[in-house]
Residue frames as qw, qx, qy, qz and C-alpha x, y, z in Angstrom:
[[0.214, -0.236, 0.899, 0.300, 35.60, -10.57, -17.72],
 [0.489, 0.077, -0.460, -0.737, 33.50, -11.64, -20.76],
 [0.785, -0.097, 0.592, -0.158, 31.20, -14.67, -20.22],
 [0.756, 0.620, -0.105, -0.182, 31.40, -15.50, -23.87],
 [0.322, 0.569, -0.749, 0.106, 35.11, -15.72, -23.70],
 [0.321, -0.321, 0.845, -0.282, 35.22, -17.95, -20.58],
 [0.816, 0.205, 0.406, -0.357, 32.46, -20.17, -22.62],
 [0.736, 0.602, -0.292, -0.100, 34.31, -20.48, -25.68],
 [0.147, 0.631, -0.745, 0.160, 37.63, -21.37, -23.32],
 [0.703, -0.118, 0.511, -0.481, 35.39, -24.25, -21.30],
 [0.869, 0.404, 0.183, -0.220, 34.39, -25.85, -24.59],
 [0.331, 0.831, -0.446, -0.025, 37.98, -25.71, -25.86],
 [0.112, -0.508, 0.787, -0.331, 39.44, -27.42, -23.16],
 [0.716, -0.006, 0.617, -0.326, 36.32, -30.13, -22.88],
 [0.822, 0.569, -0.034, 0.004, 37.06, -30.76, -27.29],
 [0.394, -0.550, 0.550, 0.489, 40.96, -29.95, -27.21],
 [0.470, 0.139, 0.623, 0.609, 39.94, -29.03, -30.60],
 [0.074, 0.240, -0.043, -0.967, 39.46, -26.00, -32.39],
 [0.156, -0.194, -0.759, -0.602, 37.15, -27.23, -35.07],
 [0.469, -0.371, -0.801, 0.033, 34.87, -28.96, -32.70],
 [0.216, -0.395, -0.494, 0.744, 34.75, -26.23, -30.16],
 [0.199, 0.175, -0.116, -0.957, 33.94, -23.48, -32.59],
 [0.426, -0.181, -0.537, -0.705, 30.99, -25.49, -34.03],
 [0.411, -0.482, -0.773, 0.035, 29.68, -26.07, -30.77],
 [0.130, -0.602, -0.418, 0.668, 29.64, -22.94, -29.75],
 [0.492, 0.664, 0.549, 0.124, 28.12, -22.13, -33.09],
 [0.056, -0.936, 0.146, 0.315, 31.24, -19.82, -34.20],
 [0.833, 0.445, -0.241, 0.224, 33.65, -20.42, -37.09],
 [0.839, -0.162, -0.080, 0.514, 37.27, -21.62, -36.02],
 [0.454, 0.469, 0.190, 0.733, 38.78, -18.41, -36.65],
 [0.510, -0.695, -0.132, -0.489, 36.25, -16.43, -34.13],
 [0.920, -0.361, -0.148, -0.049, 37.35, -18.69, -31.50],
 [0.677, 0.235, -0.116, 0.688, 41.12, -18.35, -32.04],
 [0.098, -0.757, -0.231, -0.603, 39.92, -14.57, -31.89],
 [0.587, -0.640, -0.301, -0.394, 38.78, -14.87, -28.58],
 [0.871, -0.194, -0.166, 0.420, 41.17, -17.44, -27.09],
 [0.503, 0.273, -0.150, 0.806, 43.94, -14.70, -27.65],
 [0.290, -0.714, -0.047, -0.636, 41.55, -11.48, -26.50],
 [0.835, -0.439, -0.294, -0.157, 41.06, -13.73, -23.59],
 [0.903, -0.030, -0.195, 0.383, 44.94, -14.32, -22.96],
 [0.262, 0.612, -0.061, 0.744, 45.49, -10.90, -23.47],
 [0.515, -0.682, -0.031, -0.519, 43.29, -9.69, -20.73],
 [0.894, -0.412, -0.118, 0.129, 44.46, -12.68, -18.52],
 [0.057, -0.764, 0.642, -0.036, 48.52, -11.84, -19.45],
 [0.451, -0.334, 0.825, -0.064, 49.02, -15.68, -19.97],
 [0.347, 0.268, -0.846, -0.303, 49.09, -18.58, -22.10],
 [0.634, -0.042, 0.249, -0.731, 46.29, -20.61, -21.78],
 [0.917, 0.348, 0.179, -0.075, 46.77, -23.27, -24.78],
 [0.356, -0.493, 0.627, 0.487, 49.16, -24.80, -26.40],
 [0.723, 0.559, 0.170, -0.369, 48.63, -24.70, -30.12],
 [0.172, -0.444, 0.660, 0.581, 49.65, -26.88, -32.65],
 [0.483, 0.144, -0.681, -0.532, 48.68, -28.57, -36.13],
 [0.557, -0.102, -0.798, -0.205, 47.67, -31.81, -34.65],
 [0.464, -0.323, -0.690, 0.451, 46.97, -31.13, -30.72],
 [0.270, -0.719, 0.102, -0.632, 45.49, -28.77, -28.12],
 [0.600, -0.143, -0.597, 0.514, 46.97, -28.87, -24.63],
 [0.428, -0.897, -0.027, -0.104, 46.40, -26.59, -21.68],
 [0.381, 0.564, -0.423, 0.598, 49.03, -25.00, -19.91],
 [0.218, -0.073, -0.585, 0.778, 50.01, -24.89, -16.05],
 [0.163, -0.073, -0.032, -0.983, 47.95, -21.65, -16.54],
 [0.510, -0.032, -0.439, -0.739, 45.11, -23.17, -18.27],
 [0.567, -0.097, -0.817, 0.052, 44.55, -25.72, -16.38],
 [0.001, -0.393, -0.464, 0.794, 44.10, -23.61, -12.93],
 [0.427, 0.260, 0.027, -0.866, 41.72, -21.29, -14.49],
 [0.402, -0.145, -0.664, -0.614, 39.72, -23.73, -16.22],
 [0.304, -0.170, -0.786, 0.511, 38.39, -24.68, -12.65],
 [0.057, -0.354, -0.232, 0.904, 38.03, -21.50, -11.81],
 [0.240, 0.081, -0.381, -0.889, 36.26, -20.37, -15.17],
 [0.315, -0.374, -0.699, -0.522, 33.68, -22.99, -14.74],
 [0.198, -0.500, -0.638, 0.550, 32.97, -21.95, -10.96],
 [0.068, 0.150, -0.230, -0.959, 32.58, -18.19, -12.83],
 [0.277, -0.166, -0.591, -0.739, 30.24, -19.37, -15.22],
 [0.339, -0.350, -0.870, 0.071, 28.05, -21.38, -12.61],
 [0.190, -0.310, -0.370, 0.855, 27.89, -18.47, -10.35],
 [0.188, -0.011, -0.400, -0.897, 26.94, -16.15, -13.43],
 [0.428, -0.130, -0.835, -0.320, 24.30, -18.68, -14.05],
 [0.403, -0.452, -0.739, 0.295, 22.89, -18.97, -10.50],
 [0.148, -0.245, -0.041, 0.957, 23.17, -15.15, -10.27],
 [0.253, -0.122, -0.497, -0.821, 20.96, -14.71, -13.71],
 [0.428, -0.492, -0.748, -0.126, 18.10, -17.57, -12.27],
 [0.341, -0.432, -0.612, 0.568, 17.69, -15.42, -9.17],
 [0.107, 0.249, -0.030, -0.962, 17.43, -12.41, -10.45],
 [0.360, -0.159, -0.695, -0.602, 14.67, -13.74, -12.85],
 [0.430, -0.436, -0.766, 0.194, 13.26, -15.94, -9.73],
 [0.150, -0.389, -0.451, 0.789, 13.12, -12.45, -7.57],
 [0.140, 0.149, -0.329, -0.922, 11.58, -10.67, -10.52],
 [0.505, -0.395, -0.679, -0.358, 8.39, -13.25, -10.77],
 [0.540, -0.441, 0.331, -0.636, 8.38, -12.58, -6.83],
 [0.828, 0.257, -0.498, -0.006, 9.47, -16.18, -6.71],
 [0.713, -0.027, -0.392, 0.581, 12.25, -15.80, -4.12],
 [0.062, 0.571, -0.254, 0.778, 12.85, -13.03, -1.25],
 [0.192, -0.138, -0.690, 0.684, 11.62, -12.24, 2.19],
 [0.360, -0.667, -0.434, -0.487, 7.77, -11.61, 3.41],
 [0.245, -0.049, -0.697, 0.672, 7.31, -10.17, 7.11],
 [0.434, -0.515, -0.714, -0.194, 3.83, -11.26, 8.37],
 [0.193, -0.214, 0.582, -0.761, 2.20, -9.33, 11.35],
 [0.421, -0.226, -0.870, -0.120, -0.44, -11.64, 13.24],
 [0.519, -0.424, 0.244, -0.702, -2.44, -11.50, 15.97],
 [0.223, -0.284, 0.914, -0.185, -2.31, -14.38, 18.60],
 [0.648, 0.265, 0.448, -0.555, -5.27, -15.88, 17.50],
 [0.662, 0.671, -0.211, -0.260, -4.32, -15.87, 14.10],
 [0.054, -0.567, 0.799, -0.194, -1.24, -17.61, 15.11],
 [0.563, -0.028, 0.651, -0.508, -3.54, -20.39, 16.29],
 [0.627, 0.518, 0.395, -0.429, -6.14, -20.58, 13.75],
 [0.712, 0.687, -0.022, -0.143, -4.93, -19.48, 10.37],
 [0.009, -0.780, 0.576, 0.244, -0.78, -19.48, 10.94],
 [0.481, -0.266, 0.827, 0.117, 0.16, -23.00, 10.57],
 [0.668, 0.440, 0.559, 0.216, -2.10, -23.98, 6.73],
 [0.442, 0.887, 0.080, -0.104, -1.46, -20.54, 5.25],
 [0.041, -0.591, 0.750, 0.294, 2.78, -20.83, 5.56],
 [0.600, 0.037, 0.774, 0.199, 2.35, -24.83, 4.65],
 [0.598, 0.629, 0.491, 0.072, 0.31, -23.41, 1.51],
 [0.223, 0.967, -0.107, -0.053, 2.46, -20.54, 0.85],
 [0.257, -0.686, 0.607, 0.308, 5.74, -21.98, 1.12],
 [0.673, 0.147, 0.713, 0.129, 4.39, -24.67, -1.05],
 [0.384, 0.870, 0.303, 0.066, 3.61, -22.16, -3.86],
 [0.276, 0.846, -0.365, 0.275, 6.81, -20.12, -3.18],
 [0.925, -0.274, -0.186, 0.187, 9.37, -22.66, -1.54],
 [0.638, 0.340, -0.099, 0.684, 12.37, -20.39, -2.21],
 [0.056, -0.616, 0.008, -0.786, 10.74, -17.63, -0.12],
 [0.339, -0.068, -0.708, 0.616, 11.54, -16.89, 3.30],
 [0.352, -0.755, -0.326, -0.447, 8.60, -15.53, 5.95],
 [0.147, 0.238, -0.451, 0.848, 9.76, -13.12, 8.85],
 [0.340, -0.660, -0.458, -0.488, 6.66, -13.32, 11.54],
 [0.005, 0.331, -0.294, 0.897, 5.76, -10.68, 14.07],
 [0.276, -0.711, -0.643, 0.069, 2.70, -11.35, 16.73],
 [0.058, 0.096, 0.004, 0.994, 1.25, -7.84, 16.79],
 [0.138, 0.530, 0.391, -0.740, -1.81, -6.31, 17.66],
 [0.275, 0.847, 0.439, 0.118, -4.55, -4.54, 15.22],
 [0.017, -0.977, -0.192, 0.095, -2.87, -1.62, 16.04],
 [0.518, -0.459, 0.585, 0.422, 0.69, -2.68, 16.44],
 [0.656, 0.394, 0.522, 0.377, 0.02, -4.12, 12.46],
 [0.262, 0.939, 0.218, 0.035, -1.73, -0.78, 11.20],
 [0.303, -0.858, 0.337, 0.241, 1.60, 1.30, 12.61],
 [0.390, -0.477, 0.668, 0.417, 4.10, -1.11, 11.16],
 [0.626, 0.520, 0.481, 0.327, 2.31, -1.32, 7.68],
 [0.023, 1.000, 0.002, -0.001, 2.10, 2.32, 7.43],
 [0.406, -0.837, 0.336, 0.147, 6.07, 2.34, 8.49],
 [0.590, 0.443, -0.674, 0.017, 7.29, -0.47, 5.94],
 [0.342, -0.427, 0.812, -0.206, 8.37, -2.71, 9.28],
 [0.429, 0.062, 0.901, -0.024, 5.91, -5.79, 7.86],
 [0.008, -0.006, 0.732, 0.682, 4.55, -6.54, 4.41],
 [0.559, -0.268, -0.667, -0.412, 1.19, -8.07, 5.48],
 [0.172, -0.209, 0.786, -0.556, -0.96, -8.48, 8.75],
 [0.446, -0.223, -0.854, -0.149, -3.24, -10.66, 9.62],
 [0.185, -0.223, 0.334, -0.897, -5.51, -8.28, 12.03],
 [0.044, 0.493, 0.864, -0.096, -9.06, -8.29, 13.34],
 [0.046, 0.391, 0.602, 0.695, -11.42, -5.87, 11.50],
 [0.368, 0.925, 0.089, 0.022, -11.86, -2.78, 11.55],
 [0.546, 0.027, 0.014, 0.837, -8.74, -1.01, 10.49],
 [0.080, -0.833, -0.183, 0.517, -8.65, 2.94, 11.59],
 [0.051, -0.546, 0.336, 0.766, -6.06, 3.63, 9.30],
 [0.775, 0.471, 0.420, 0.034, -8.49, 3.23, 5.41],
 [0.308, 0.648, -0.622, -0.312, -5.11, 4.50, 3.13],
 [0.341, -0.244, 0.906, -0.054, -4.31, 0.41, 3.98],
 [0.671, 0.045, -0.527, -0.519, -6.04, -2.35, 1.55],
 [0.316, -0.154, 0.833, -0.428, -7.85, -4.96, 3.40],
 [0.593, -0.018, -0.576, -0.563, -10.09, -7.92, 2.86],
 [0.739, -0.243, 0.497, -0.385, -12.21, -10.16, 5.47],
 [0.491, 0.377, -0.765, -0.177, -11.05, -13.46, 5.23],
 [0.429, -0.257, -0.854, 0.141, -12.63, -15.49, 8.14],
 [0.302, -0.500, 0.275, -0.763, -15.17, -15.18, 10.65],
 [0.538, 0.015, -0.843, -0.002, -15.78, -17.37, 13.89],
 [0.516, -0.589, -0.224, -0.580, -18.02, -17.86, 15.96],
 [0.262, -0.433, 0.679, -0.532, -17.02, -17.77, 19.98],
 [0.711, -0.338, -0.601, -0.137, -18.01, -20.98, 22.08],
 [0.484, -0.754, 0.341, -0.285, -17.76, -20.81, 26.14],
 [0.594, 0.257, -0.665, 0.374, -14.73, -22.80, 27.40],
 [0.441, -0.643, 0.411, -0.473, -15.50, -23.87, 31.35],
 [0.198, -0.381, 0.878, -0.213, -14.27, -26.03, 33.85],
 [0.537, -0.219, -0.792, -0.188, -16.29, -30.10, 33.75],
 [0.163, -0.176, -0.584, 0.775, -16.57, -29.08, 37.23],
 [0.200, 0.092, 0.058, -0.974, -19.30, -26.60, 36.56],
 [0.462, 0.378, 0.753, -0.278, -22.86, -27.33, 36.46],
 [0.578, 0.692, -0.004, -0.432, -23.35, -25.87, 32.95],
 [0.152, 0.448, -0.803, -0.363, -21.19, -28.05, 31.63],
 [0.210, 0.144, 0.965, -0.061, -23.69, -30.60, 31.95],
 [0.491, 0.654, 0.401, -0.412, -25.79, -28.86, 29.54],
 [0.734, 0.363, 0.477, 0.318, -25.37, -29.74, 25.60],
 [0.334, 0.581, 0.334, 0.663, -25.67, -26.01, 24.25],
 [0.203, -0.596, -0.431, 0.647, -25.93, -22.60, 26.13],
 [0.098, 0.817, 0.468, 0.324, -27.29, -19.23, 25.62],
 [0.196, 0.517, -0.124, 0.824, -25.54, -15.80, 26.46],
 [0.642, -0.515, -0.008, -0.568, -28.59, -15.50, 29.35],
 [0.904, -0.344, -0.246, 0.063, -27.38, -18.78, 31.01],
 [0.682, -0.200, -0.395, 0.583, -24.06, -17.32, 32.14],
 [0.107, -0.821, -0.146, -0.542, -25.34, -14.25, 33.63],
 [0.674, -0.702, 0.181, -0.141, -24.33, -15.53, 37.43],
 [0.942, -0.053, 0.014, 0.331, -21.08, -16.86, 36.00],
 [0.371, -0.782, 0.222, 0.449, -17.64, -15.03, 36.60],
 [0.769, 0.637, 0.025, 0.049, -15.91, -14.26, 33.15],
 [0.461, -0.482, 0.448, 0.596, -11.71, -14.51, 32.21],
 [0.547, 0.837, -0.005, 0.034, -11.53, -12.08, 29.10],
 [0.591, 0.067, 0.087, 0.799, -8.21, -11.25, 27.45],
 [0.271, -0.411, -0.171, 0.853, -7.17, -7.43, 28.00],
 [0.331, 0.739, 0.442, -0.385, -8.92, -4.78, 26.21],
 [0.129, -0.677, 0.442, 0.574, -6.08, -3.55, 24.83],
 [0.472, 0.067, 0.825, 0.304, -5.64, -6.95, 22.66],
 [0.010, 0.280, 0.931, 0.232, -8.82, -6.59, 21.07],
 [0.185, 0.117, 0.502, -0.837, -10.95, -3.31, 22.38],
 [0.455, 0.136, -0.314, -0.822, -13.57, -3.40, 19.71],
 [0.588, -0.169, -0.788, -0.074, -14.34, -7.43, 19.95],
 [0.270, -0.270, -0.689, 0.617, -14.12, -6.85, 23.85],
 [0.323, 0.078, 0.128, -0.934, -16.93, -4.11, 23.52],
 [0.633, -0.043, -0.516, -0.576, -18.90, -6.24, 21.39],
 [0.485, -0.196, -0.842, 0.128, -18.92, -9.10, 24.16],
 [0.075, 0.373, 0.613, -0.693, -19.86, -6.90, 27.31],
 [0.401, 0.196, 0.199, -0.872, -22.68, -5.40, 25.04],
 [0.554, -0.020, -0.787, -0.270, -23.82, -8.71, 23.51],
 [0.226, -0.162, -0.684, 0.674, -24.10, -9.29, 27.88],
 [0.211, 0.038, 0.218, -0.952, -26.02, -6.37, 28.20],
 [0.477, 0.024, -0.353, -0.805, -28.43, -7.02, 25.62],
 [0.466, -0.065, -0.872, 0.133, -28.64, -10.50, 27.58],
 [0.601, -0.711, -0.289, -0.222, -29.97, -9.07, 30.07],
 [0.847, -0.443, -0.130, 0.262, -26.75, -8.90, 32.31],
 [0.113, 0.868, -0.459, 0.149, -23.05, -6.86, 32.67],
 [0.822, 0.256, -0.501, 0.086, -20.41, -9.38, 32.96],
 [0.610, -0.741, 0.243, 0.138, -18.54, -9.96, 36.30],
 [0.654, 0.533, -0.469, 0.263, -14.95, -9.61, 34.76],
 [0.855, -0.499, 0.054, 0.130, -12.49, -11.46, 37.18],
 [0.620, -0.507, 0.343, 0.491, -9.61, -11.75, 35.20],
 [0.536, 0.781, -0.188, -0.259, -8.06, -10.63, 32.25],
 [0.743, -0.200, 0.594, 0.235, -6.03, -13.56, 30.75],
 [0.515, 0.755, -0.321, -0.248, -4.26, -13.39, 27.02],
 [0.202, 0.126, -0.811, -0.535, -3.21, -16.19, 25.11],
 [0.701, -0.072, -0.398, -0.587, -6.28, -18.12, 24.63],
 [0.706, 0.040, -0.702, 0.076, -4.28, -21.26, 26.58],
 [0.270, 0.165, -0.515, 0.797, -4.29, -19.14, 29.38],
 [0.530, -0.115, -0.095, -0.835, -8.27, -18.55, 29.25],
 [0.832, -0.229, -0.494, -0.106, -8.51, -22.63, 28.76],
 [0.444, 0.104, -0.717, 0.527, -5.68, -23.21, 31.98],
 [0.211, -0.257, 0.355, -0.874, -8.15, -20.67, 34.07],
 [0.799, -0.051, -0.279, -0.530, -11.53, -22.32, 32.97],
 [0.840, -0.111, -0.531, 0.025, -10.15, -25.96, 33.94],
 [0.257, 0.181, -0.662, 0.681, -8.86, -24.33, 37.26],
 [0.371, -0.686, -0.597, 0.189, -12.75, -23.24, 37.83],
 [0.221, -0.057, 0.031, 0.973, -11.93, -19.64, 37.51],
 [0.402, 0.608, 0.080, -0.680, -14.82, -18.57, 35.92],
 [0.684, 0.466, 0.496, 0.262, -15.82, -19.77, 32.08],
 [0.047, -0.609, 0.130, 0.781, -14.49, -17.55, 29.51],
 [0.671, 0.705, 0.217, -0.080, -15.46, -17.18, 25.47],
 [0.225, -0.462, 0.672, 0.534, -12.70, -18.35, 22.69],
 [0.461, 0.449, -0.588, -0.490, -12.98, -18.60, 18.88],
 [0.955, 0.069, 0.250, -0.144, -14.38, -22.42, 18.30],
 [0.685, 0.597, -0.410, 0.078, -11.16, -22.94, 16.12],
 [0.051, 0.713, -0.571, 0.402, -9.26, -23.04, 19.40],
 [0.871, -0.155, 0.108, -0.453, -10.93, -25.53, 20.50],
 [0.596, 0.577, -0.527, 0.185, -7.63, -27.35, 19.49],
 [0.035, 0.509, -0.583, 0.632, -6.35, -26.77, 22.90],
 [0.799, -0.482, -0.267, -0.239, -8.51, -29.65, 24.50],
 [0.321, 0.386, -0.698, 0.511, -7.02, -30.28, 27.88],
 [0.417, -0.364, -0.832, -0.031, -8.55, -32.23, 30.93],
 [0.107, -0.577, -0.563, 0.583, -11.10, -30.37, 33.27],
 [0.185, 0.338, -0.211, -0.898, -12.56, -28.50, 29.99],
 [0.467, 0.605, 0.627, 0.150, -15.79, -28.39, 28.05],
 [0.144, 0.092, -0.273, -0.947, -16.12, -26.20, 25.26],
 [0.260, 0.497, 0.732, -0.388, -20.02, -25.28, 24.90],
 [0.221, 0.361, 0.363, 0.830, -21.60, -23.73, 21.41],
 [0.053, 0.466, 0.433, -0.770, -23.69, -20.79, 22.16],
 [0.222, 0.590, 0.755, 0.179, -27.23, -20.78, 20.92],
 [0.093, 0.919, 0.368, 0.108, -28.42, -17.15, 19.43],
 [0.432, 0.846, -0.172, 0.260, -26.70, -14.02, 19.30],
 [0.807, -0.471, 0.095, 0.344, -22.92, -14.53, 20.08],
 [0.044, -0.800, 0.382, 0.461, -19.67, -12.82, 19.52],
 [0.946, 0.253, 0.161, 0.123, -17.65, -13.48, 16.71],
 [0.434, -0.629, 0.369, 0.529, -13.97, -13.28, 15.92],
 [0.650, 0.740, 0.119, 0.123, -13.14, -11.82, 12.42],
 [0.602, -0.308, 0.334, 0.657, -9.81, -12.10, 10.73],
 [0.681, 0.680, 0.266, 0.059, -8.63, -10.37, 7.98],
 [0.830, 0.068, 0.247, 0.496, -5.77, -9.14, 5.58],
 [0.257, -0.868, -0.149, 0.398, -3.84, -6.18, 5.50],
 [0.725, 0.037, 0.301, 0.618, -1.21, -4.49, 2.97],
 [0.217, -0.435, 0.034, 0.873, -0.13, -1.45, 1.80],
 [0.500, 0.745, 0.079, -0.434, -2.72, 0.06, -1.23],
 [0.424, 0.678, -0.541, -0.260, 0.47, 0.60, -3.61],
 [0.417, -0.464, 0.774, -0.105, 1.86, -2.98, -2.89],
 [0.804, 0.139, 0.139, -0.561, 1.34, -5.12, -5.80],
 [0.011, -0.415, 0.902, 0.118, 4.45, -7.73, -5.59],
 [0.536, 0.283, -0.729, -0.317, 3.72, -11.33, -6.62],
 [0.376, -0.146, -0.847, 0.347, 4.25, -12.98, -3.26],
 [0.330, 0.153, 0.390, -0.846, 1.62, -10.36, -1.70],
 [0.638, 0.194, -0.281, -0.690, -0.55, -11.50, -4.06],
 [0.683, 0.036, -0.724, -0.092, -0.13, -15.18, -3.62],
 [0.154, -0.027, -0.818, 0.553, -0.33, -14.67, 0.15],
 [0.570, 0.145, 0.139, -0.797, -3.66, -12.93, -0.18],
 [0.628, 0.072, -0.662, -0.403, -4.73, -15.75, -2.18],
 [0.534, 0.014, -0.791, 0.299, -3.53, -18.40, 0.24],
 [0.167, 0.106, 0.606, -0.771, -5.23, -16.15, 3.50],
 [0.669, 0.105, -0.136, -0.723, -8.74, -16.28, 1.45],
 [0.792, -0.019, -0.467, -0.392, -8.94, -19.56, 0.96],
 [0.344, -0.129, -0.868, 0.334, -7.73, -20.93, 4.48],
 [0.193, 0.051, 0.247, -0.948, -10.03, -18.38, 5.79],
 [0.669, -0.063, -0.125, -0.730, -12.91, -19.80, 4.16],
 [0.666, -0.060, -0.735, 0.111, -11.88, -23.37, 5.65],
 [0.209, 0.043, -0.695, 0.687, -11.90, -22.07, 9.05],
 [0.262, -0.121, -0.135, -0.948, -14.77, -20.03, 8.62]]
């Protein structure tokens, strides 16, 4: 069905005059007549009643004129989307994360990205580094949010935050009654790391950061989320080492402690396919760079 016709029959019915209709839909009076009929044809029905001094709708016309402007709206809401999906405006993003990231960066980069695209929906995944790499590579998620390196280098990436570890132990302990610490001061202290798996490459870098301390870590436990590292610490487990951002997670029978000279550090960064150069990728990279350098 034409839109043109169903616009020229709208404007008819809202003038119930021929004149007036045709010069608002910037067609002579004739044209319009044209149409009306083409229209009637197509429909099989009588639409108007025409005479010299009146226009009326019919039965007919009257039902469809409802109908014709629900058409046109549609049309209309149809056209803006397409356009809106074409700027990368509107659609679906699906985010892999790491739990940390979750923590740290998830909660200002959606507030700043949905603010920037409001129409646009975000699918997230807590994944691994490795879990990401696999499901970029596969199409399963648009974007991850990883920790640095990536094995697979077909993949664009960009560092977007690093942070620096603090120790997280019970008030209970007797280092907690020191201001600052040093890698060397918890040589005799029992550690609760998250799994290797999580993280192998950070988790190397901490037992040989240890070493170089002078020490090999006593690992006790292996704990994953972070809240599960603080719940151990304020049980007196053992002290364990979390991202200073997490520090969020304050809960009684915990200090967090900074650590003085070399210390680990947790580095985020941003993932996406090479060929991938949609609109909303691009405005989420934006948005991860610049909460990244607020955390940072």
């Amino acid at each position: 069905m034409d839109r043109r016709r169903l616009q020229f029959f709208v404007a008819l019915c809202e003038e119930l005059h021929f004149h007036r209709a045709a010069a608002r839909c910037h067609i002579t009076q004739p044209a319009l007549s044209q149409q009306l009929r083409q229209l009637e044809d197509e429909l099989q029905v009588q639409l108007v009643h025409r005479n010299k001094r009146r226009v009326s709708l019919t039965r007919a016309g009257e039902s469809f004129l409802g109908e014709a402007r629900k058409i046109l709206n549609q049309m209309d809401r149809a056209a803006q989307l397409a356009r809106q999906t074409d700027r990368g405006e509107i659609g679906q993003l699906s985010v892999g994360m790491t739990a940390p990231a979750l923590y740290i960066v998830f909660p200002e980069i959606m507030h700043r990205f949905r603010t920037a695209l409001p129409n646009f929906g975000v699918n997230v995944h807590v994944m691994t580094t490795s879990e990401q790499e696999e499901a970029l590579r596969a199409g399963a998620i648009d974007v991850g949010i990883f920790h640095p390196p990536l094995d697979d280098q077909s993949l664009s990436s960009h560092l977007i935050a690093r942070i620096r570890f603090n120790v997280v132990l019970s008030d209970r302990n007797p280092l907690a009654e020191r201001p600052r610490l040093r890698l060397e001061d918890l040589s005799r202290q029992r550690f609760i790391i998250f799994p290797r798996v999580i993280g192998p490459r950070l988790y190397d870098e901490i037992i040989s950061l240890c070493q170089q301390a002078g020490f090999s870590p006593e690992l006790i436990l292996e704990a994953s989320p972070a809240q599960s590292i603080i719940a151990l610490a304020a049980a007196d487990f053992g002290i364990g080492l979390i991202a200073s951002d997490l520090q969020q997670f304050a809960r009684p029978g915990v200090v967090y402690r900074p650590l003085d000279g070399p210390a680990p550090y947790l580095t985020l960064g941003v993932a996406y396919q090479s060929d991938d150069t949609s609109p909303a990728i691009q405005t989420f990279l934006d948005v991860a760079a610049t909460v990244g350098e607020l955390v940072s």
